[in-house]
C-alpha positions in Angstrom: 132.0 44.2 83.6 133.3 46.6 86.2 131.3 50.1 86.8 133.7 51.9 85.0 133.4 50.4 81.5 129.5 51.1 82.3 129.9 54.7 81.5 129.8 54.6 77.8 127.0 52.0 77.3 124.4 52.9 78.5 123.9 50.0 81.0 122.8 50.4 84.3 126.1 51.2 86.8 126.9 52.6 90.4 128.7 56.1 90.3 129.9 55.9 93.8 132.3 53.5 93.2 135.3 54.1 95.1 138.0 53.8 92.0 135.5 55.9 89.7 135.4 58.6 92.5 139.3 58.4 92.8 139.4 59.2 89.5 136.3 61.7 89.0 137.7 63.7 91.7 140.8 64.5 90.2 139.5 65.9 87.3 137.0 68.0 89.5 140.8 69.7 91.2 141.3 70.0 87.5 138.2 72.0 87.2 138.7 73.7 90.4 141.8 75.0 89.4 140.2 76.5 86.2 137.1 78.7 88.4 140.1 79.9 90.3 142.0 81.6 87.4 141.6 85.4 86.8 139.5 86.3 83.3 142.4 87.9 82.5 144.8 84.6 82.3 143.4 83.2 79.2 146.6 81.4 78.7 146.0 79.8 81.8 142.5 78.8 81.0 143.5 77.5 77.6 146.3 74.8 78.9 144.0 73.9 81.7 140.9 72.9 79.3 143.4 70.7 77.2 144.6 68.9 80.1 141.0 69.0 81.1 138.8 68.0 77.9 138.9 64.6 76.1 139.3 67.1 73.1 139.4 70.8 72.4 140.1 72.8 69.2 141.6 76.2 68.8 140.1 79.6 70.1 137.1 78.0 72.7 136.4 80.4 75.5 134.6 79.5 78.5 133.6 81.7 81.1 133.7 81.1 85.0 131.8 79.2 87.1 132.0 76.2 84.6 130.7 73.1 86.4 131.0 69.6 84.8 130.7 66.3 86.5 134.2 64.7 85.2 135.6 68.5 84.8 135.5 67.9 80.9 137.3 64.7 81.1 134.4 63.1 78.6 133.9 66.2 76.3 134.7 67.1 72.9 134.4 70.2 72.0 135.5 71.8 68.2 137.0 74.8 67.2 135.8 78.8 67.9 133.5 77.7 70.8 131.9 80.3 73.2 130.7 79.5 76.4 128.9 82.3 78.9 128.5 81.9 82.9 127.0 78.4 84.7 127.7 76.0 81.6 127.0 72.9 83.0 128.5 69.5 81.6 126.8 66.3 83.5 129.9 64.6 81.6 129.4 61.2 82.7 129.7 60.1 79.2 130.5 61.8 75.8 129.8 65.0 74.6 130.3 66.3 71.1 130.0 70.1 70.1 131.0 71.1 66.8 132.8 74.3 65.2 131.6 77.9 66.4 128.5 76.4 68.8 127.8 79.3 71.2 126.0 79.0 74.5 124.1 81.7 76.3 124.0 81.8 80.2 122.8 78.8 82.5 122.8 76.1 79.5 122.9 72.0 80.7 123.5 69.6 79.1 123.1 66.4 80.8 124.6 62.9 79.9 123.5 60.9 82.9 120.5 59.7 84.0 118.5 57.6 86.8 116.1 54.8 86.3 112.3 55.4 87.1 111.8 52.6 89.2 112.4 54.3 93.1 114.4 50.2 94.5 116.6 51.2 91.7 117.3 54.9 92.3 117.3 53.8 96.1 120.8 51.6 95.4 122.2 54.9 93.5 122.0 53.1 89.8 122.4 55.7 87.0 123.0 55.1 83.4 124.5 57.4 80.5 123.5 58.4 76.9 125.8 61.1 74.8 125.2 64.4 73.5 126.2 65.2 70.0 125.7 68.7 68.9 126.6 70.2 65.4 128.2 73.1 63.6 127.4 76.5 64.3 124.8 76.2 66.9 123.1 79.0 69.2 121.6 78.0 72.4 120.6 80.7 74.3 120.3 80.9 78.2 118.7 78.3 80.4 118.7 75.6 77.6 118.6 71.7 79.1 119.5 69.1 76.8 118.5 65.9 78.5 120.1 62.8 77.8 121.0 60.9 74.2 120.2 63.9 72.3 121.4 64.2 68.7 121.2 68.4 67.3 122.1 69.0 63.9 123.9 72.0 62.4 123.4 75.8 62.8 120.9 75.2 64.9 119.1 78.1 67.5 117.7 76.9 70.5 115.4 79.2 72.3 116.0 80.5 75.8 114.9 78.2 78.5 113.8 75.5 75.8 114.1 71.5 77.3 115.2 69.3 74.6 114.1 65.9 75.1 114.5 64.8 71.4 116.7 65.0 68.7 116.6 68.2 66.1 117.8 68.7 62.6 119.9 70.9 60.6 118.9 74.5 59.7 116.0 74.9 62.5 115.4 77.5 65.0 113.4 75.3 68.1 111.6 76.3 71.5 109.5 75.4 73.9 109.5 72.7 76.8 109.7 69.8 75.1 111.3 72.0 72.8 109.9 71.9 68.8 110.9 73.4 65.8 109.6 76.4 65.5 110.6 76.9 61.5 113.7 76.7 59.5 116.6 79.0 58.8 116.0 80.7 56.1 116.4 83.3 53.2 114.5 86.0 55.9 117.3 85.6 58.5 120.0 86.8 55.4 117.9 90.0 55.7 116.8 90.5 59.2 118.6 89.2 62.4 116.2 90.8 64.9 112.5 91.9 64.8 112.8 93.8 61.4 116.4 95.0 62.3 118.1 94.7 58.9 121.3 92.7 58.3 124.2 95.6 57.6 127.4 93.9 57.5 
């Protein structure tokens, strides 16, 4: 099996591979391009991300610097996603993000991983695990998700939470290893901020 069909199973694989780095290095001109544009030329942005992304829906914003390792080539992103400054994709393998997911400033979330043992790190072996993130999620700045991680829908992630393990639906979590702190629940149809009262 060569390295390249490695990336998706989760087996042990060398990343500097010449034809892998061929190819990974045209999707980083790809993503190049994309930094370069102006905020202003969101048509611009918009055609580059679908030439870009495995998959992309309809009305997804993200804001520059974006920095992925395959320059979206292994993502899948939904519809209505929001993005801020420094989202960082370590796309090695997939990543799925549903409908309306926002992400605050600084957020990773990281794919690929190295082995513990240092003769192995030594040759350069890494190995991969997907992200799959639901509907309607909230992560706000400095969030890691680490790799194989599995989040559920409407989820809120707390700022500079590390989530090493999977989360359910309906949850807000924090904390590093980030936990669930409680569920979503009737309070937040009332309040959305330290007593401030829902008015819309």
């Amino acid at each position: 099996m060569e390295n390249k069909d490695k990336l998706h199973t989760g087996q042990l694989y060398l990343p500097n591979d010449e034809a892998l780095q061929r190819e990974q290095l045209q999707c980083l001109d790809l993503l190049h391009q994309f930094n370069q544009l102006k905020p202003s030329d969101l048509d611009g942005k918009t055609a580059l991300l679908r030439r870009m992304f495995a998959e992309i829906g309809e009305d997804c914003y993200i804001e520059t610097p974006f920095h992925a390792n395959w320059g979206g080539r292994h993502v899948h992103f939904g519809s209505h996603i929001y993005a801020n400054f420094n989202l960082t994709l370590t796309d090695d393998t997939h990543i799925y993000v549903g409908d309306y997911t926002q992400f605050g400033p600084n957020v990773v979330l990281a794919t690929a991983g190295h082995p513990i043992l240092p003769e192995l790190r030594e040759q350069g072996y890494q190995y991969n695990a997907p992200i799959r993130i639901g509907r309607n999620c909230w992560f706000g700045a400095n969030v890691v998700v680490v790799p194989g991680v599995n989040i559920g829908d409407n989820v809120v992630i707390g700022a500079g939470s590390v989530v090493t393990k999977d989360l359910p639906s309906n949850v807000v979590a924090v904390g590093n290893p980030c936990r669930v702190l409680r569920s979503v629940d009737e309070r937040d149809r009332e309040f959305y901020f330290k007593g401030r009262r829902v008015d819309v």
